[in-house]
N, C-alpha and C positions, 0 to 999 in steps of 0.2 A: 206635469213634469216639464221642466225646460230640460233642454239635453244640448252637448254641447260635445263633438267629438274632432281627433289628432291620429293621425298615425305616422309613426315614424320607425322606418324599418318593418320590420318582423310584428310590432308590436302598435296594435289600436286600442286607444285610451279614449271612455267615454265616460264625461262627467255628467252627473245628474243632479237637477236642483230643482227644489219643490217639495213637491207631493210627489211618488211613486203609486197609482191608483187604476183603479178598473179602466177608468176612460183612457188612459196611456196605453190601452194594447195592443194596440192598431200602431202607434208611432213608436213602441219598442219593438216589436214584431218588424218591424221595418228597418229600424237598427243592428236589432241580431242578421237578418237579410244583406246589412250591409258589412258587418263585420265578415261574416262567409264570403262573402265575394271578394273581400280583400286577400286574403286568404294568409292569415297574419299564425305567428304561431300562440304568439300572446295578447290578452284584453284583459285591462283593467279597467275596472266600473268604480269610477271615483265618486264617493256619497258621502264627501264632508261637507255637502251643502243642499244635502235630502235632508227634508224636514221630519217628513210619515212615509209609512211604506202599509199599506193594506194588503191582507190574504191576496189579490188579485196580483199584486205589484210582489209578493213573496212567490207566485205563480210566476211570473214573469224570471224571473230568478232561477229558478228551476229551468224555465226552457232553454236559457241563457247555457245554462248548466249542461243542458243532454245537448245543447247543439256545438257546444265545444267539446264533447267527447266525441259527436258524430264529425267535426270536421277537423280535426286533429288539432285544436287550439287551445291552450291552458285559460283556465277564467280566475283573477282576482278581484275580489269587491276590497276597495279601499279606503282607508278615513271613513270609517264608521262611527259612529257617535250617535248620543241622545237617543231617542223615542227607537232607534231604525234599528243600533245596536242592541237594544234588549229585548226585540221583538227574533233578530237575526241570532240573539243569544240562545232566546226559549223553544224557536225551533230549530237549534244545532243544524244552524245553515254550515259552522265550522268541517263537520262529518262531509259534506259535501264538495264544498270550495275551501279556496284560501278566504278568508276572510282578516285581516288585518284593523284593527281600530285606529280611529283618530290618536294623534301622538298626544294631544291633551288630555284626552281620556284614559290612560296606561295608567 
């Protein structure tokens, strides 16, 4: 995973490009760590330029997920597409977060 993050105001945007995978958990873990300390009300996780996302990297998601209900910050995953979106389809990541697709892909 390359990661690449902004914050401006209220809100941190972190984009992700690659692979999304087991060995990231240590530098997402680090990420969500950093988002909490900003202490933003809004993150959006930009993955129009995530390639794959494996079980561990859909785990990563989830934490992502219960650590903005424990620190009071809304979570959107955005620009989804290809391989990430129908993996994020089949296990109704939508029931949990906002999830929004790539504008190509509508």
């Amino acid at each position: 995973m390359e990661l690449r993050t902004e914050q401006s105001g209220d809100q941190f945007t972190a984009w992700l490009s690659g692979q999304l995978k087991y060995q990231d958990n240590g530098a997402f873990r680090q990420l969500i760590e950093q988002i909490n300390a900003a202490q933003v009300r809004n993150c959006v996780f930009d993955l129009s330029e995530l390639s794959s996302i494996d079980s561990a990297g859909l785990g990563m998601l989830v934490i992502a997920s219960d650590n903005s209900e424990n620190h009071g910050w809304k979570i959107e995953v955005r620009n989804v597409r290809g391989q990430v979106r129908k993996i994020l389809d089949l296990s109704r990541f939508d029931k949990i977060m906002t999830v929004v697709p790539h504008p190509a892909d509508e």
